[in-house]
C-alpha positions in Angstrom: -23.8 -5.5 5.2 -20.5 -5.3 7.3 -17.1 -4.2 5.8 -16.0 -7.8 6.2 -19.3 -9.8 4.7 -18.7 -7.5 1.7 -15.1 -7.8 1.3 -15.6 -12.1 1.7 -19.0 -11.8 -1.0 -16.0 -10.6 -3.4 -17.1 -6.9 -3.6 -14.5 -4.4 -4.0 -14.8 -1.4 -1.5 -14.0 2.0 -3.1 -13.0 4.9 -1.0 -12.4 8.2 -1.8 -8.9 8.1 -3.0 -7.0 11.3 -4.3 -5.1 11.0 -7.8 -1.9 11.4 -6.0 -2.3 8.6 -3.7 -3.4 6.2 -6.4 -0.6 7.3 -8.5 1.1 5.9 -6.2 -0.7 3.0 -5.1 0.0 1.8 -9.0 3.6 2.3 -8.7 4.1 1.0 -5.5 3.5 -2.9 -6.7 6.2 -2.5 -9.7 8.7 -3.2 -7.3 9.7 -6.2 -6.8 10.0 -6.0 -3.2 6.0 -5.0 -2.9 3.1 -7.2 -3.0 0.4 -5.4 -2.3 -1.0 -1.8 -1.2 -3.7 -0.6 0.6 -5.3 2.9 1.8 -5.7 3.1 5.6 -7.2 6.6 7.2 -5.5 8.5 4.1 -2.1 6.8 4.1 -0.9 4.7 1.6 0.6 1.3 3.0 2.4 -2.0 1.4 2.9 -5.4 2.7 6.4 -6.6 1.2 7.3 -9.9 0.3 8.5 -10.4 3.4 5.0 -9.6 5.1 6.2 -6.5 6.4 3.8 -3.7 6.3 5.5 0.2 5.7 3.5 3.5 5.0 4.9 5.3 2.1 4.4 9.2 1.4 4.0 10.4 -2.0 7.6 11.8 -3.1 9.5 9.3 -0.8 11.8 6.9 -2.9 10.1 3.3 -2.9 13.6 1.0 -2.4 14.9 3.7 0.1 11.8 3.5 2.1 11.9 -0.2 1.9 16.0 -0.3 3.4 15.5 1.9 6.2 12.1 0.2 7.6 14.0 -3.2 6.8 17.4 -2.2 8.8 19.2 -2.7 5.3 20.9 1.1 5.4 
């Protein structure tokens, strides 16, 4: 099966994800300015409310990352 046939047959895909990155993976959507994350090549991404998507590092602060990608600093 494709990626896509998989993801649409409501399977969940696991990757290899390190315990850092999924730390922060479950933090990342206790902001209220996230709605989702993902795991691209190794990088941890979000998709705000606004539909915006930013890459977060692990020891970067969430709201601060969120103002400087948004032009609010």
């Amino acid at each position: 099966m494709k990626q896509k046939e998989v993801r649409n047959a409501c399977h969940r895909l696991a990757k290899d994800v390190t315990t850092l990155n999924a730390g922060l993976m479950s933090r990342l959507p206790l902001h209220k300015d996230i709605e989702s994350t993902c795991l691209l090549n190794g990088s941890v991404l979000a998709l705000t409310k606004r539909q915006e998507r930013t890459k977060f590092d692990l020891y970067e602060n969430i709201g601060t990352v969120i103002r400087i990608y948004t032009g609010q600093a």
